[in-house]
KOLVEXMI-704259 format. One record per residue (C-alpha): residue in three letters; residue number from 1; x, y, z. Coordinates in steps of 0.02 Angstrom, whole numbers. Example, Ala and Ser with C-alpha at 12.3 -4.5 7.8 and 13.67 -1.06 7.14 Angstrom:
<atoms>
<'ALA', 1, <615, -225, 390>>,
<'SER', 2, <684, -53, 357>>,
</atoms>
This chain:
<atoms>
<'UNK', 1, <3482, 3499, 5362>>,
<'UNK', 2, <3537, 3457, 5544>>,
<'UNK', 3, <3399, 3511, 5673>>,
<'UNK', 4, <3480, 3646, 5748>>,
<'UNK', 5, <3510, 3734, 5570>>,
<'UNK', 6, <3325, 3701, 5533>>,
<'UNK', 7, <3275, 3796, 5707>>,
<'UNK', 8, <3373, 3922, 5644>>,
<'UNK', 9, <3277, 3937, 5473>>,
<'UNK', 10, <3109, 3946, 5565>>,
<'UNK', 11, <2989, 4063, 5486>>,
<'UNK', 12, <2889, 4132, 5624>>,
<'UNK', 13, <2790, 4262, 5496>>,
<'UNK', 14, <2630, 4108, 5512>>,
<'UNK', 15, <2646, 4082, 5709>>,
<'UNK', 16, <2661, 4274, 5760>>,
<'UNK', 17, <2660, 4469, 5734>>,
<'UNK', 18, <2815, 4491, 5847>>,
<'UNK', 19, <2980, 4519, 5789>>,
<'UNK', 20, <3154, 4495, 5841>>,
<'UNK', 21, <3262, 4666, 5869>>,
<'UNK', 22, <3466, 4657, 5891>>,
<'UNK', 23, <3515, 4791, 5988>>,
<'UNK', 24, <3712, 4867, 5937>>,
<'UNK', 25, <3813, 4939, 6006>>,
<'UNK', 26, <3991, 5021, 6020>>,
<'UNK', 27, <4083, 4920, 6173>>,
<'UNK', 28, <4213, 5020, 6304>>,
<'UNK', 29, <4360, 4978, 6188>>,
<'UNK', 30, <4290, 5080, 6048>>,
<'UNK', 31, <4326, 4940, 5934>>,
<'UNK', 32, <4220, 4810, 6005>>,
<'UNK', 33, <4020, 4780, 5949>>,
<'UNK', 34, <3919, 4717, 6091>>,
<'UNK', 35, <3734, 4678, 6039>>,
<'UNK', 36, <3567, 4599, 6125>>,
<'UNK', 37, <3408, 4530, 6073>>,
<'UNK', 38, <3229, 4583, 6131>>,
<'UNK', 39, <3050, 4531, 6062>>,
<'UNK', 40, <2958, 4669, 6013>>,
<'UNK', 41, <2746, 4672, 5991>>,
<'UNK', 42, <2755, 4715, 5797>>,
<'UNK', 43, <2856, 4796, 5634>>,
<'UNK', 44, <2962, 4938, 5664>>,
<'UNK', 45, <3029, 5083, 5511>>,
<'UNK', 46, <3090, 5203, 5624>>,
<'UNK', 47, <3191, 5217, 5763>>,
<'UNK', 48, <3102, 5352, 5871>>,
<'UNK', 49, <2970, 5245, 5910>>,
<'UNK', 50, <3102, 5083, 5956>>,
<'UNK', 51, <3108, 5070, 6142>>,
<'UNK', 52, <3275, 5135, 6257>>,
<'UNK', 53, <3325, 4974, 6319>>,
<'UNK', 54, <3485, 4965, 6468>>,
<'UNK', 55, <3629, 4848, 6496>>,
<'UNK', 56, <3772, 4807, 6618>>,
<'UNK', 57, <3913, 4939, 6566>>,
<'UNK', 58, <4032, 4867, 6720>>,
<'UNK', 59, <4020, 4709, 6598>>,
<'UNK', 60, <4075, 4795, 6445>>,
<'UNK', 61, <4167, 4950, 6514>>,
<'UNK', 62, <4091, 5068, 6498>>,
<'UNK', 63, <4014, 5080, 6682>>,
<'UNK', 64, <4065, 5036, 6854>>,
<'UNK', 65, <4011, 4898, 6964>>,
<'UNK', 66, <3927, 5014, 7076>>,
<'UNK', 67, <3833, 5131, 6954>>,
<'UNK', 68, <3820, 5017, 6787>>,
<'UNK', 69, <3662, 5042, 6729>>,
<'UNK', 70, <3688, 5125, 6560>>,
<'UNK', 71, <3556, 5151, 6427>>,
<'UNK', 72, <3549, 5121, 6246>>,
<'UNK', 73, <3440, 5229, 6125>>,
<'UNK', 74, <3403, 5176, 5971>>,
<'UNK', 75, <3473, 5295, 5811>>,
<'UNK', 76, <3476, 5177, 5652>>,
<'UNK', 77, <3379, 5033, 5578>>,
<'UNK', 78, <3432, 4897, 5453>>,
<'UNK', 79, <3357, 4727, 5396>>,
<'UNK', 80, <3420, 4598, 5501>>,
<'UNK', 81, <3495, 4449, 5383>>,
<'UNK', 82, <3524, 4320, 5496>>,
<'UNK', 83, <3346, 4328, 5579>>,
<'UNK', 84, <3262, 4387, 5381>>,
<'UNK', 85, <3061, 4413, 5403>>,
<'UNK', 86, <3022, 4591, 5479>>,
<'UNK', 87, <3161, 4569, 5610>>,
<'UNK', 88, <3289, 4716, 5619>>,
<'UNK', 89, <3478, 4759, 5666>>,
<'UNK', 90, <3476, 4912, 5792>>,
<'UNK', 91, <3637, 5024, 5800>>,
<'UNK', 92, <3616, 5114, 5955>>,
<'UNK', 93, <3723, 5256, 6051>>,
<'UNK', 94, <3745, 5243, 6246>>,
<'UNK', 95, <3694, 5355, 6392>>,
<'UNK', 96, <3719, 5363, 6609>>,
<'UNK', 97, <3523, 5372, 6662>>,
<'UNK', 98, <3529, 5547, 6689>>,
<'UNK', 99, <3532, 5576, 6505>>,
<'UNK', 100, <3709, 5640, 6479>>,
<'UNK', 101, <3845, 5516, 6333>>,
<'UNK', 102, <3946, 5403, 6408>>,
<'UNK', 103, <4109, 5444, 6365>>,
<'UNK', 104, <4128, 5312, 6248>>,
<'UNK', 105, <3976, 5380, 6142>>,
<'UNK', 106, <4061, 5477, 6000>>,
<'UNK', 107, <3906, 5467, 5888>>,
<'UNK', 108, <3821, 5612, 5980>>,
<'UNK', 109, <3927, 5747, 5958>>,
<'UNK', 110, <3964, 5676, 5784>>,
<'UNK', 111, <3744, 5703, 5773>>,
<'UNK', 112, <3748, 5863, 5838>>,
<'UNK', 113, <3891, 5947, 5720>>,
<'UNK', 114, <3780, 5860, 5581>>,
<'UNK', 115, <3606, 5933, 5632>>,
<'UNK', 116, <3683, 6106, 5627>>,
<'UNK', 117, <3595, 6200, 5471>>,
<'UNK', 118, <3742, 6257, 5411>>,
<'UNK', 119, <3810, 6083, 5382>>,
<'UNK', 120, <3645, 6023, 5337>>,
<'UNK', 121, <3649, 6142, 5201>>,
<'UNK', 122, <3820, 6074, 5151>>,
<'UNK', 123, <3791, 5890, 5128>>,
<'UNK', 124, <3926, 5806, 5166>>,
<'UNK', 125, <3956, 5644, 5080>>,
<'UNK', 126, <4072, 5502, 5148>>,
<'UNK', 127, <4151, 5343, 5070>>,
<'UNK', 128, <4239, 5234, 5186>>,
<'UNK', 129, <4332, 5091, 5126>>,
<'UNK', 130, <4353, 4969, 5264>>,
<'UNK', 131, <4503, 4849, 5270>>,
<'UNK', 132, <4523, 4700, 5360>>,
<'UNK', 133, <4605, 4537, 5371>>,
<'UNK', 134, <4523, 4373, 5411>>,
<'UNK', 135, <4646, 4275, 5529>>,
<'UNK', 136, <4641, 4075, 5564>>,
<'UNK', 137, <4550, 4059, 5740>>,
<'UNK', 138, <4651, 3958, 5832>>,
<'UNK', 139, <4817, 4021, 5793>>,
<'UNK', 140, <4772, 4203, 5750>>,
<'UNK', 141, <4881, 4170, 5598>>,
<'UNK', 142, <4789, 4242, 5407>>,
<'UNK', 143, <4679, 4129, 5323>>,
<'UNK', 144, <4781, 4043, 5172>>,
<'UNK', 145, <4963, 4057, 5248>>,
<'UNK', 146, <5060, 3918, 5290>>,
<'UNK', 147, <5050, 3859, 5483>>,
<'UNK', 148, <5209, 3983, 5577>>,
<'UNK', 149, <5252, 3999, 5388>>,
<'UNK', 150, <5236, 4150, 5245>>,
<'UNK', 151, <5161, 4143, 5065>>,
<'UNK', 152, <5259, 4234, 4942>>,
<'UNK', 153, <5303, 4419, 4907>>,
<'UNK', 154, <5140, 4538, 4894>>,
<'UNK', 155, <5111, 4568, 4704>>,
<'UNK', 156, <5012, 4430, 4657>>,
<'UNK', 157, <4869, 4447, 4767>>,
<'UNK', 158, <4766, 4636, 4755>>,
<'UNK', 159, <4617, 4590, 4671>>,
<'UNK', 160, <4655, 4435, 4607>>,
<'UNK', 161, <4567, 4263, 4575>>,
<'UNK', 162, <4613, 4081, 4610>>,
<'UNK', 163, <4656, 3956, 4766>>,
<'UNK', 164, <4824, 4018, 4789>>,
<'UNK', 165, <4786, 4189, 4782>>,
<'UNK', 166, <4623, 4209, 4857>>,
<'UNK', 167, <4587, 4167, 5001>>,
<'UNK', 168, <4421, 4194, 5102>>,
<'UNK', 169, <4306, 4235, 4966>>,
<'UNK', 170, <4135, 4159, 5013>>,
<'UNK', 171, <4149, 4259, 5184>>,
<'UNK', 172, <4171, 4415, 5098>>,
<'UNK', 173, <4033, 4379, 4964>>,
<'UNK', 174, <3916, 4331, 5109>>,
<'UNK', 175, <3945, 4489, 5200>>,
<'UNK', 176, <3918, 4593, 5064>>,
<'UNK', 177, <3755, 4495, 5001>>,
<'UNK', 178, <3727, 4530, 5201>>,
<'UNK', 179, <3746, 4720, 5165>>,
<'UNK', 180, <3634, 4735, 5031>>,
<'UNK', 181, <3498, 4630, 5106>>,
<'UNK', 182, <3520, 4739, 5285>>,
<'UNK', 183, <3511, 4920, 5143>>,
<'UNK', 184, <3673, 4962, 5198>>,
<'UNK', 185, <3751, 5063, 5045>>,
<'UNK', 186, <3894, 4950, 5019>>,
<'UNK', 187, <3978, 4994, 4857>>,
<'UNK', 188, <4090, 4860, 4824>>,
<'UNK', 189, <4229, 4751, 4901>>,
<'UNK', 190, <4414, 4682, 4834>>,
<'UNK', 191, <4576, 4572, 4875>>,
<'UNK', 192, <4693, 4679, 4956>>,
<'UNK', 193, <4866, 4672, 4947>>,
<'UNK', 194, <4912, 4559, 5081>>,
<'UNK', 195, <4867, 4380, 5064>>,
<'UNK', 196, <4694, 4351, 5168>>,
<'UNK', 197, <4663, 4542, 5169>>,
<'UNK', 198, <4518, 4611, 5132>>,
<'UNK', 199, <4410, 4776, 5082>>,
<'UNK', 200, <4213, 4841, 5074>>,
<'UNK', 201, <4152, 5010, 5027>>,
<'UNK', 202, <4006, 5092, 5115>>,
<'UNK', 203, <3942, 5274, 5043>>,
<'UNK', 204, <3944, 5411, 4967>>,
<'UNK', 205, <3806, 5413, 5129>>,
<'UNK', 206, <3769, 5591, 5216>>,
<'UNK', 207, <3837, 5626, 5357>>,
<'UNK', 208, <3807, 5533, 5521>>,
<'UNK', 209, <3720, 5395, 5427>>,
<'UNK', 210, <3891, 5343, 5354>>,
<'UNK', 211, <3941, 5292, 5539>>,
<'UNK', 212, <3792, 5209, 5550>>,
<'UNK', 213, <3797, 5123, 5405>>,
<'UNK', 214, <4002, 5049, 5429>>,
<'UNK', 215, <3960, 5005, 5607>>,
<'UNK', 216, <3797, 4895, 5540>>,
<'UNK', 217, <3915, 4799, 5420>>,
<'UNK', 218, <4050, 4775, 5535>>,
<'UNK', 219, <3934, 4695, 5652>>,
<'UNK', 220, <3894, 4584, 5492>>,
<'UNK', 221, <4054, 4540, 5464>>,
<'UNK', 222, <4088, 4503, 5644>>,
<'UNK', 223, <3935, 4379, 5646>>,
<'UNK', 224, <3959, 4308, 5480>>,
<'UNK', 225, <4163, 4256, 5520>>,
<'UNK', 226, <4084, 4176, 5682>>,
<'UNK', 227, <3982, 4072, 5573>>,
<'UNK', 228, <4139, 4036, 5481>>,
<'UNK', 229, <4248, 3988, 5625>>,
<'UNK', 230, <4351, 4167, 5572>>,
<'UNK', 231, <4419, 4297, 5663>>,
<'UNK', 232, <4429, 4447, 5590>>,
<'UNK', 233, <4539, 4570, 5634>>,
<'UNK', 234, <4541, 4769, 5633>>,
<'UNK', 235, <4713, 4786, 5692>>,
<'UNK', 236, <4814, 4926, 5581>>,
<'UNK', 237, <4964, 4815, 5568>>,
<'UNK', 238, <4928, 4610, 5582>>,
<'UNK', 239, <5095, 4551, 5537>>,
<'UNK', 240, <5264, 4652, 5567>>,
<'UNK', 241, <5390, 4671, 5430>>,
<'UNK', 242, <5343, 4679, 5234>>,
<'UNK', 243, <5174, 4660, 5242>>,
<'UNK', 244, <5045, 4807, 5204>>,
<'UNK', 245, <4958, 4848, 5342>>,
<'UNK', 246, <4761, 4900, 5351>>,
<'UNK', 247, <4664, 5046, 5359>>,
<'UNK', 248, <4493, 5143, 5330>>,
<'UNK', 249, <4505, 5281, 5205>>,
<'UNK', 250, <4385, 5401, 5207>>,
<'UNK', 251, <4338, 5498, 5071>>,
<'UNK', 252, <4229, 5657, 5102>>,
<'UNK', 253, <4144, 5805, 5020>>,
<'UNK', 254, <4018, 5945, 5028>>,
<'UNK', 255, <3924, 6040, 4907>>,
<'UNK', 256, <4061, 6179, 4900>>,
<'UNK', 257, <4168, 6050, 4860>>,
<'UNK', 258, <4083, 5950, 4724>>,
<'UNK', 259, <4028, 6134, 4641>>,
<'UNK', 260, <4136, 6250, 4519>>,
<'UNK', 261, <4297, 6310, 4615>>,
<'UNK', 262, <4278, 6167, 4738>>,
<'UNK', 263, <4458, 6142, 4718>>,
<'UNK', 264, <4490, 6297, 4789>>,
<'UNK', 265, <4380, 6249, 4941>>,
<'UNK', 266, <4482, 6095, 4984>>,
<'UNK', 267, <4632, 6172, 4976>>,
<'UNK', 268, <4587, 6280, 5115>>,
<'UNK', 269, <4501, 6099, 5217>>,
<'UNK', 270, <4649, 6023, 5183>>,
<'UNK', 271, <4773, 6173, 5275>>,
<'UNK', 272, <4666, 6170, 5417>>,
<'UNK', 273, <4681, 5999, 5437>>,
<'UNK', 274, <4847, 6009, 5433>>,
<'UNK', 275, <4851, 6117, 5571>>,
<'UNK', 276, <4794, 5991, 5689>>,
<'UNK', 277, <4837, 5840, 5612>>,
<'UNK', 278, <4934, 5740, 5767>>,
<'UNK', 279, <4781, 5809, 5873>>,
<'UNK', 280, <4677, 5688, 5733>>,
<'UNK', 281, <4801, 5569, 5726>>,
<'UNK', 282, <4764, 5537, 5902>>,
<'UNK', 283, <4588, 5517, 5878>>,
<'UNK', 284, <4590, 5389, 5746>>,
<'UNK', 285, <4638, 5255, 5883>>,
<'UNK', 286, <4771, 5142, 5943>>,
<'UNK', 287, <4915, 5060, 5834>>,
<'UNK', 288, <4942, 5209, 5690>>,
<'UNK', 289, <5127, 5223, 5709>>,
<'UNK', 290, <5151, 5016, 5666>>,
<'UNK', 291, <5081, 5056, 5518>>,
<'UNK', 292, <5110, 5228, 5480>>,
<'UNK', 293, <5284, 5225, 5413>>,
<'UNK', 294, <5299, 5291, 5233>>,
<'UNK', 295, <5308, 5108, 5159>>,
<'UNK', 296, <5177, 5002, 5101>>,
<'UNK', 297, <5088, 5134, 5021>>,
<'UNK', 298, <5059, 5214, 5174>>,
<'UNK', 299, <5128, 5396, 5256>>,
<'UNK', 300, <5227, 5464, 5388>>,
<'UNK', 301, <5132, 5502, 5537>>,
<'UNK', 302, <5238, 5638, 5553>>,
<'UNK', 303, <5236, 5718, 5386>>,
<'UNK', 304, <5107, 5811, 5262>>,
<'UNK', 305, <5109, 5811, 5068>>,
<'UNK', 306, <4979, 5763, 4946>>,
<'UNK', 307, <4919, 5715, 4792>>,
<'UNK', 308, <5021, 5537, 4769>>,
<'UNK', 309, <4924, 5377, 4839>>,
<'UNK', 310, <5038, 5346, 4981>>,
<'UNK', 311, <5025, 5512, 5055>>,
<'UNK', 312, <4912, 5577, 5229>>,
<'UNK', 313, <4790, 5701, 5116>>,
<'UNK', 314, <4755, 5659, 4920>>,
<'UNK', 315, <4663, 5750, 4803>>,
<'UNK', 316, <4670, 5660, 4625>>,
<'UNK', 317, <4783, 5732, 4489>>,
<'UNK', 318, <4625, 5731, 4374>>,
<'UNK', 319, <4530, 5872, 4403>>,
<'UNK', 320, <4463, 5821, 4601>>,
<'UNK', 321, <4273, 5812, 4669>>,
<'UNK', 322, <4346, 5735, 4804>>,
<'UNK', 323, <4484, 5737, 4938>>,
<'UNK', 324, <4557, 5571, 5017>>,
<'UNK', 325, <4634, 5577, 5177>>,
<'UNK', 326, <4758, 5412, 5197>>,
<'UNK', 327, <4837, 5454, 5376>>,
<'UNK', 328, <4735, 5356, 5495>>,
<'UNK', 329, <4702, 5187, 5523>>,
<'UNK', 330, <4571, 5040, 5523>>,
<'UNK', 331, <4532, 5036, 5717>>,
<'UNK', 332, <4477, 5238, 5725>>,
<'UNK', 333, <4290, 5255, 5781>>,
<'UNK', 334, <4194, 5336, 5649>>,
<'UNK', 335, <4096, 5452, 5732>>,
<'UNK', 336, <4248, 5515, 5794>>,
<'UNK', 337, <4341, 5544, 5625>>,
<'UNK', 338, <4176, 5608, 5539>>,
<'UNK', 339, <4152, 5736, 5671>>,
<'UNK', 340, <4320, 5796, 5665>>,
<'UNK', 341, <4365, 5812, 5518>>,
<'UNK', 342, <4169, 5901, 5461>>,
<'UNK', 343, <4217, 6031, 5621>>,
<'UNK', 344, <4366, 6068, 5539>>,
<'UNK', 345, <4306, 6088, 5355>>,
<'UNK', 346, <4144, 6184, 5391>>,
<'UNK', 347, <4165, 6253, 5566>>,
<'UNK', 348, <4290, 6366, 5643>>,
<'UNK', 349, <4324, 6296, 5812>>,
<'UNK', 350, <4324, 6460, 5889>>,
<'UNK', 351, <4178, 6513, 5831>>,
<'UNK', 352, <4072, 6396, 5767>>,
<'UNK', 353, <4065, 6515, 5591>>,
<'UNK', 354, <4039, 6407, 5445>>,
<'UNK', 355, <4172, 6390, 5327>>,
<'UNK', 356, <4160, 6340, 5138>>,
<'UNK', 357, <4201, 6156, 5144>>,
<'UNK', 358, <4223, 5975, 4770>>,
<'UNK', 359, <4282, 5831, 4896>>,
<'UNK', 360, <4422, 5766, 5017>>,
<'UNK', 361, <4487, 5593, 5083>>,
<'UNK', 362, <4595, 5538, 5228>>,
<'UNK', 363, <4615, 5372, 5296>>,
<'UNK', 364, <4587, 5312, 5472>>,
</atoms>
């Protein structure tokens, strides 16, 4: 063990109470995770009694140079892996001083839609399956393809095992080993269909702990492909031309929805999605209409059908609990989607009257 990775491995558990806590964050981009360290006197389980802490939003921006003081409050707790011991990941939302979200903070209007009763009483469950590629660092070129070069057709590579179909499994194993240790809910993970491609599962979680939860592991994943000399990228469409591009499909539910006639209940989420569905579109980030073209088991941004896997809103054939909603793409921040989509399903936006929202799924 070199001495700087035996530093690193220092258990400080004999030497001192203290612990170490990362501060998270969502950066001005809405795509980028910012985070910072601070020692705090002892073990923390809950986030209300974590201290606010502040940082330098002209740096990140999210602030200006003359007023860029901006303040982080902690919402979430995990385990932190890299640290171990009683040390802890923070995911934290972002306010000006005088209280009010920045306007990069989606989470708290995602928090308050989700501490209504109404949708309290609901439950709503999400699964988000999270794609990604993992991209050679100094060429920004996927992991496993030949320098300026391609690998074969797709076909061969969704799910599959061996060196020339595989590429970049211990990063993905370590990040979901990561997960588990941090008690994120990670389902699963797979080979997607683009060489060097990528997917993890986090859910069914309840409501705004979902967006929590995917924002935890993405920091993972962002530290752990450091480690690795990786880059991984979010970006809905990596490589032009026949290549599948990624995305984040969301699957969602309430009660209603999961009970007897829930179908009948996402029938009626699903037309009032449609009603608004560029106005969605638009919130689900930069970069959907590279990828959103009706090929590569994807849809047309422009159109609505459902029920077959390349299509905006799916419901399985089989008798449905749930409802997948495939329009949307990978760089979409999650608070976002989750609270638009739940004001749709269980809100009237006039009103505020709750609607009846078995289950739905759409991806971002």
């Amino acid at each position: 063990m070199s001495p700087l990775a035996d530093l690193l491995s220092l258990d400080l558990s004999g030497c001192t109470g203290k612990i170490i806590a990362e501060y998270i964050w969502v950066g001005g981009t809405g795509m980028d995770v910012r985070s910072k360290a601070r020692t705090l006197p002892g073990p923390v389980d809950d986030p209300s009694k974590l201290p606010k802490w502040n940082f330098d939003g002209s740096s990140t921006g999210q602030a200006t140079g003359d007023d860029s003081e901006v303040i982080l409050c902690p919402q979430a707790i995990f385990k932190d892996p890299f640290r171990r011991g009683n040390n802890i990941l923070v995911i934290c939302d972002c306010y000006a001083p005088n209280g009010e979200p920045i306007p990069s903070n989606k989470r708290y209007n995602a928090a308050r839609i989700f501490g209504h009763p109404d949708v309290k009483a609901e439950e709503p469950w999400y699964g988000i399956e999270q794609e990604y590629t993992l991209l050679q660092k100094d060429t920004n070129w996927p992991i496993g393809w030949p320098l300026g070069g391609y690998p074969g057709p797709q076909g061969p590579y969704y799910c599959a095992a061996g060196a020339e179909k595989s590429y970049g499994r211990d990063i993905v194993d370590a990040h979901y080993k990561a997960c588990l240790y941090a008690g994120i809910n990670i389902g699963g993970i797979n080979a997607e269909v683009m060489p060097g491609q990528w997917e993890f599962q986090v859910g069914p979680s309840v409501g705004i702990s979902a967006g929590d939860e995917l924002w935890a592991a993405r920091y993972i994943l962002e530290r752990i492909t450091e480690i690795a000399g990786v880059v991984v990228s979010f970006d809905p469409k990596p490589i032009p031309g026949e290549w599948n591009g990624a995305g984040a499909h969301t699957n969602y539910s309430t009660k209603s929805m999961r009970s007897e006639g829930g179908y009948e209940v996402i029938k009626k989420a699903i037309q009032k999605l449609e009603a608004r569905h560029m106005e969605h579109i638009a919130a689900y980030g930069e970069g959907n209409e590279r990828r959103l073209t009706g090929r590569h088991e994807t849809a047309d941004i422009n159109t609505f059908v459902w029920v077959r896997r390349g299509e905006p809103r799916r419901v399985g054939a089989g008798g449905p609990r749930h409802r997948e909603g495939r329009q949307g793409l990978l760089r979409g921040p999650e608070a976002g989607v989750q609270h638009g989509s739940l004001r749709r399903h269980l809100h009237d936006r006039r009103d505020h009257h709750p609607l009846q929202g078995r289950s739905l799924q759409w991806q971002v």
